[in-house]
C-alpha positions in Angstrom: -12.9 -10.8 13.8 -10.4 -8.3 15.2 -7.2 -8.0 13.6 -3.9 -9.1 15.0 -1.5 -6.0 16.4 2.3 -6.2 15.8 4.4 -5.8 18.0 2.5 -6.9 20.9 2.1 -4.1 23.3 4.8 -3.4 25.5 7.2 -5.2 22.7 9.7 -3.0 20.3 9.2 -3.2 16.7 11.2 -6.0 15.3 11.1 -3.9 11.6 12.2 -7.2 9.3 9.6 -9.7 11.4 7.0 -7.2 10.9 7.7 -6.4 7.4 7.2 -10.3 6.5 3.9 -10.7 8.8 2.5 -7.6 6.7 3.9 -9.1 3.4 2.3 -12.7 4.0 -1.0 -11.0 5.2 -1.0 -8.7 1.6 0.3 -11.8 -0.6 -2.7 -14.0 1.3 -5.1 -11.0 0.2 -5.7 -9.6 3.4 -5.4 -5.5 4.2 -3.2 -4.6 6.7 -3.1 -0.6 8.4 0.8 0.3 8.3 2.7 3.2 9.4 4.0 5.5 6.8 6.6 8.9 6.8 3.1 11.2 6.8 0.6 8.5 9.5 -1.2 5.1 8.7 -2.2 3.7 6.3 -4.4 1.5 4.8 -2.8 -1.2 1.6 -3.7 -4.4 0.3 -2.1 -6.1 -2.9 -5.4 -7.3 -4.7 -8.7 -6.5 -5.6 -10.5 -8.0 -2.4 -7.7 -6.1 0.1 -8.9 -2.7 -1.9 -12.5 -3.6 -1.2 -11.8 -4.3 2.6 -10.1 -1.0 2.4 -12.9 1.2 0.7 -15.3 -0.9 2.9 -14.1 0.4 6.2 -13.8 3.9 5.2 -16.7 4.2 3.4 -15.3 4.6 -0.1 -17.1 4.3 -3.6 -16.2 1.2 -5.4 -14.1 2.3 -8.8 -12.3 5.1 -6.9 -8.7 5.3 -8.4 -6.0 4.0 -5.3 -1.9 4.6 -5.5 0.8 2.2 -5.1 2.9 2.6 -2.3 6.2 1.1 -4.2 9.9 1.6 -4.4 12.5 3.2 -6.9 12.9 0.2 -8.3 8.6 -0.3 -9.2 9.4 3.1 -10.5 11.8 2.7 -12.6 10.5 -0.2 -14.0 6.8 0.8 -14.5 6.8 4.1 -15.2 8.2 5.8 -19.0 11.1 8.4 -17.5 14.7 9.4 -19.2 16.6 8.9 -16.9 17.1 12.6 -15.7 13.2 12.9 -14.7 13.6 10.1 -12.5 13.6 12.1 -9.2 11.2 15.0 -10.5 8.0 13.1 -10.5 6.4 9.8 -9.4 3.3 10.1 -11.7 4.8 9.1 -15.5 3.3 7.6 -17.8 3.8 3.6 -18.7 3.4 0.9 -21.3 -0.2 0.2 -22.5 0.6 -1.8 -24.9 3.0 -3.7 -23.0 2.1 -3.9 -19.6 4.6 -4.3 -17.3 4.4 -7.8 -15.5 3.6 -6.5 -12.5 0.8 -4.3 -14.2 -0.3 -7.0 -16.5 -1.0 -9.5 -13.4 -3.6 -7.6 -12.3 -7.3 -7.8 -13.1 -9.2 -5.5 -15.3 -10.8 -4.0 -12.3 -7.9 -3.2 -10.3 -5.7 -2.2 -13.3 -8.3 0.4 -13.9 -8.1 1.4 -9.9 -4.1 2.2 -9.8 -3.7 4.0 -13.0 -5.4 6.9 -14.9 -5.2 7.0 -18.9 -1.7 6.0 -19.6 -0.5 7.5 -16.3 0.4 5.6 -13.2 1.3 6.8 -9.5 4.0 5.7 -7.9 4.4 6.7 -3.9 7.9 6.0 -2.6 7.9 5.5 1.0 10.8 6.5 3.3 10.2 5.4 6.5 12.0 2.1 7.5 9.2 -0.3 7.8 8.0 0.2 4.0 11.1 0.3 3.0 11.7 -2.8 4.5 8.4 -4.4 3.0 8.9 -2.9 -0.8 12.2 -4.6 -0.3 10.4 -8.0 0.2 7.6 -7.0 -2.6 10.7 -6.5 -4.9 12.2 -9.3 -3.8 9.3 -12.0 -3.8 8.5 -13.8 -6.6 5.0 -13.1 -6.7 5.8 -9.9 -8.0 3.4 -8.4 -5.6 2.3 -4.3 -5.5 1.0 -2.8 -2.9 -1.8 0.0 -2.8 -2.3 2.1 -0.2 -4.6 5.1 1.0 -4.9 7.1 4.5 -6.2 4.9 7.2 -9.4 7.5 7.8 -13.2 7.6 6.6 -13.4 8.9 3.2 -13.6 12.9 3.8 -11.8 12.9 7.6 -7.6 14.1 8.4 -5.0 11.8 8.4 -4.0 10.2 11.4 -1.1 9.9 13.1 -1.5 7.8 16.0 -3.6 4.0 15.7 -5.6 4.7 19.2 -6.9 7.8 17.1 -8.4 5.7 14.2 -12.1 5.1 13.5 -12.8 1.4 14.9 -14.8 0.6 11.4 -11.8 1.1 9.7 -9.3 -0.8 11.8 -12.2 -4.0 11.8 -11.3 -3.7 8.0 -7.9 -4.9 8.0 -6.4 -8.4 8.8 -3.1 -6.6 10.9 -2.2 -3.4 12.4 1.4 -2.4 12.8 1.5 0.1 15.5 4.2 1.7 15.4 3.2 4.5 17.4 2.8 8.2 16.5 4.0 9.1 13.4 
């Protein structure tokens, strides 16, 4: 089944209607390809959204996948004094005590976003993920989303959706197009 496109084309992005169509399709465990400040992307929020995504570009099961979060995931999660905090976005967390977020996930997917007792936090800038973290934040699911280029494992990044490889966009449940970026 093809997946829907927001906006329609021909239609301006509507950033807060968009951000809550992406967030429904990721809490529903769908995979949805999203614009982000370096091209598109490819996230989903649990373990059947990260096998869609491997799926369509041809990725090993097991391969390790960021999160796409905010400051706030990243203050929260990761184990920073408070002067590190803009330095780096891969810190180390709690494995003893998980964070909630953390701890919700299964073993499988747990063992995906984080390496040892490290973790990898990518914070988005671009208005649309912004806009969706907010909503992740805000929900009370708790959700987390995990992200990786929208490309077959070993091609570039791309910038524009007409440019990316029709297996991988039959892997996702929505596209946001938001044009080159």
């Amino acid at each position: 089944m093809a997946p829907k496109i927001i906006p329609s084309p021909g239609s301006v992005p509507n950033i807060s209607h968009d951000a809550k169509q992406a967030y429904e399709t990721l809490k529903s465990g769908g995979a949805i390809l999203a614009p982000t400040d370096v091209g598109y992307a490819l996230m989903g929020s649990t373990q059947a959204g990260i096998q869609r995504i491997f799926a369509a570009k041809n990725r090993r099961q097991g391969h390790n996948i960021g999160i796409i979060g905010t400051y706030r995931q990243h203050r929260e999660i990761h184990l920073l004094p408070e002067s590190n905090m803009i330095v780096g976005l891969i810190a180390k967390f709690d494995t003893q005590n998980l964070h909630p977020r953390l701890a919700k996930l299964d073993k499988s997917t747990l063992a995906q976003v984080t390496k040892g007792d490290t973790v990898s936090i990518a914070v988005p800038e671009g208005k649309f993920l912004r806009e969706l973290g907010r909503l992740c934040d805000e929900g009370p699911e708790g959700l987390l989303m995990f992200g990786t280029s929208a490309n077959l494992t070993g091609e570039g990044q791309q910038f524009c959706v007409e440019d990316i490889d029709p297996h991988v966009i039959g892997g996702v449940d929505l596209v946001v197009d938001y044009g080159i970026q």
